[in-house]
C-alpha positions in Angstrom: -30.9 65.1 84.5 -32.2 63.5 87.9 -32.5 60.5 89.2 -36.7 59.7 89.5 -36.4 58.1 92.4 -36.2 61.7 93.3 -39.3 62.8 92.1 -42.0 62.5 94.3 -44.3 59.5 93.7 -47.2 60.5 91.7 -44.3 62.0 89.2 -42.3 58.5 89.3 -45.5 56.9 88.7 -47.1 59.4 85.7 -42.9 58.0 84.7 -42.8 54.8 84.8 -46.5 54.5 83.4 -44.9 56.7 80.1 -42.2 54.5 79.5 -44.6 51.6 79.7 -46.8 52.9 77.4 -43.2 53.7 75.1 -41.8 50.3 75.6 -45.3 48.8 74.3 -45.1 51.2 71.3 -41.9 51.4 70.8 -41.0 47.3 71.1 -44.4 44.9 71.7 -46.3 47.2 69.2 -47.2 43.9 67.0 -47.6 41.8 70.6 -45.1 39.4 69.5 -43.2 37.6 72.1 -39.8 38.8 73.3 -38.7 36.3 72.3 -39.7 36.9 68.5 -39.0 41.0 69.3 -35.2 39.6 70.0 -35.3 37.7 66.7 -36.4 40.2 64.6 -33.0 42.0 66.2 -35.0 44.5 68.6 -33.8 45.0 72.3 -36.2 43.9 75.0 -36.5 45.2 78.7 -38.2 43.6 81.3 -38.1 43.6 84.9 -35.3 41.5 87.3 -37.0 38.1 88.4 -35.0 38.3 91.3 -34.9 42.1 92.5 -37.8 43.8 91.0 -35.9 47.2 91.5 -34.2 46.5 88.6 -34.7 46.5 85.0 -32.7 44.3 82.7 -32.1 45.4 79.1 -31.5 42.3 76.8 -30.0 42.7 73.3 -30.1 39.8 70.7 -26.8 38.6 70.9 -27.4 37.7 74.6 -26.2 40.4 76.3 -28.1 41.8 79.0 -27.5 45.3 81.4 -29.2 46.5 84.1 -30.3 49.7 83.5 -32.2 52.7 85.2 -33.5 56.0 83.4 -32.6 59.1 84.5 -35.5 62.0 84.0 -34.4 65.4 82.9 -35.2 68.7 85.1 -38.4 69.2 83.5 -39.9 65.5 82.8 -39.8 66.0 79.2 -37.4 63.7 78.6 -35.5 60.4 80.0 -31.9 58.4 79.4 -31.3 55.0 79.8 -27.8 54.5 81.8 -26.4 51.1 82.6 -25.6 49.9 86.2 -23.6 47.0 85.6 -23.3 44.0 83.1 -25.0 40.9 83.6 
């Protein structure tokens, strides 16, 4: 897998606009809140207030991450990997 911020820009783009559209799906498919999305147990992600490079994963005991995703060779596919603990 590689890093997108490898890829060249339309292809980080076409990426980031994908797992949009998943996290929408996947998460805020009812539009709830986070809020309700982390009672109802689901994780949330949303982007760093304070460095907008980053994107925070929040699960609903309270813990949070900052993650990145990693795109395979081919763009078929992504992993989330953690950076650090908040």
């Amino acid at each position: 897998m590689q890093n997108i911020n490898d890829q060249p820009v339309q292809e980080q783009q076409k990426y980031f606009d994908d797992f949009e559209r998943w996290i929408e799906t996947e998460f805020n498919g009812d539009e709830s809140t986070a809020a309700d999305q982390l009672r109802a147990g689901h994780v949330i992600f949303y982007e760093n207030d304070e460095n907008q490079n980053e994107l925070i994963r929040e699960y609903p005991d309270g813990r949070r991450e900052v993650v990145k995703t990693v795109v395979s060779e081919d763009n078929s596919s992504f992993e989330i990997v953690v950076v650090r603990e908040l």
